[in-house]
C-alpha positions, 0 to 999 in steps of 0.5 A: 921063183918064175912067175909062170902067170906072166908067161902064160898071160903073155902066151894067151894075149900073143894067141888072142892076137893071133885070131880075129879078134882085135887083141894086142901082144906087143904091149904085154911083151914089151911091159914085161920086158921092162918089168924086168924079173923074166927071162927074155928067151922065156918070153920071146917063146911064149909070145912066139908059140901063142902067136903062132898056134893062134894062126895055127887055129885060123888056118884049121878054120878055114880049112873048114869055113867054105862049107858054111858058104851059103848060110845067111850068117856066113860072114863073105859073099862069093865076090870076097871070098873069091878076090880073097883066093886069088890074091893069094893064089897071085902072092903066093904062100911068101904072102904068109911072111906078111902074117905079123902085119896087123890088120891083114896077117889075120885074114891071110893065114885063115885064106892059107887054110882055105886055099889048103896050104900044106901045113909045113910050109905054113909053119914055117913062113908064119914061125919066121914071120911071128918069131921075127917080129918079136926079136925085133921088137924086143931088141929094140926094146932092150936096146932102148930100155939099156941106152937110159932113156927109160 
């Protein structure tokens, strides 16, 4: 019988890891790639889904964010959340493909929702993006793990 806890955990830290809080998912994935005992396509979904509703949910914030502008929690100034508009009027939604880099994806994908990115295009570079990441990571896991040095 699947373990269907390690899928959802794996879902929960890749959506975690998604959002801004600082979370990792790539650790999960890769323990429980070497743990063996779960199906690779099973996880890559999992780790793929969560990761990309979780951007998913940082677009729908700030597709809704700027009417906060002005209170005194409101977490940018005017300067920032300008800079940030026009950095990614200047690059463009292909910006999204960055979406798995660490540190910057985050904040890119709540500045797509912003800038109302139209949702299709947004699935689609963020899915390329995410689902991208982890096939590689898991390649090279698998192909580390299968060439013994494990």
């Amino acid at each position: 019988m699947l373990d269907h806890s390690a899928y959802l955990g794996l879902f929960l830290s890749a959506f975690g890891a998604a959002s801004l809080l600082p979370l990792q998912s790539e650790a999960v994935l890769v323990g429980l790639l070497l743990g063996g005992g779960h199906s690779v396509l099973g996880l890559l979904l999992a780790a793929s889904l969560g990761n990309i509703l979780g951007s998913v949910l940082n677009a729908a914030l700030g597709r809704g964010i700027e009417r906060f502008h002005g209170r005194r929690w409101f977490p940018l100034s005017e300067a920032r959340l300008e800079r940030a508009k026009a950095t990614y009027r200047h690059y463009g939604r292909w910006s999204l493909l960055l979406s798995w880099v660490p540190i910057i994806g985050d904040p890119l994908t709540l500045v797509a929702g912003v800038m109302r990115e139209p949702w299709w295009s947004f699935l689609l570079l963020v899915g390329v993006a995410k689902v991208g990441r982890y096939l590689v990571l898991a390649a090279i896991t698998l192909g580390w793990a299968a060439s013994g040095w494990s």
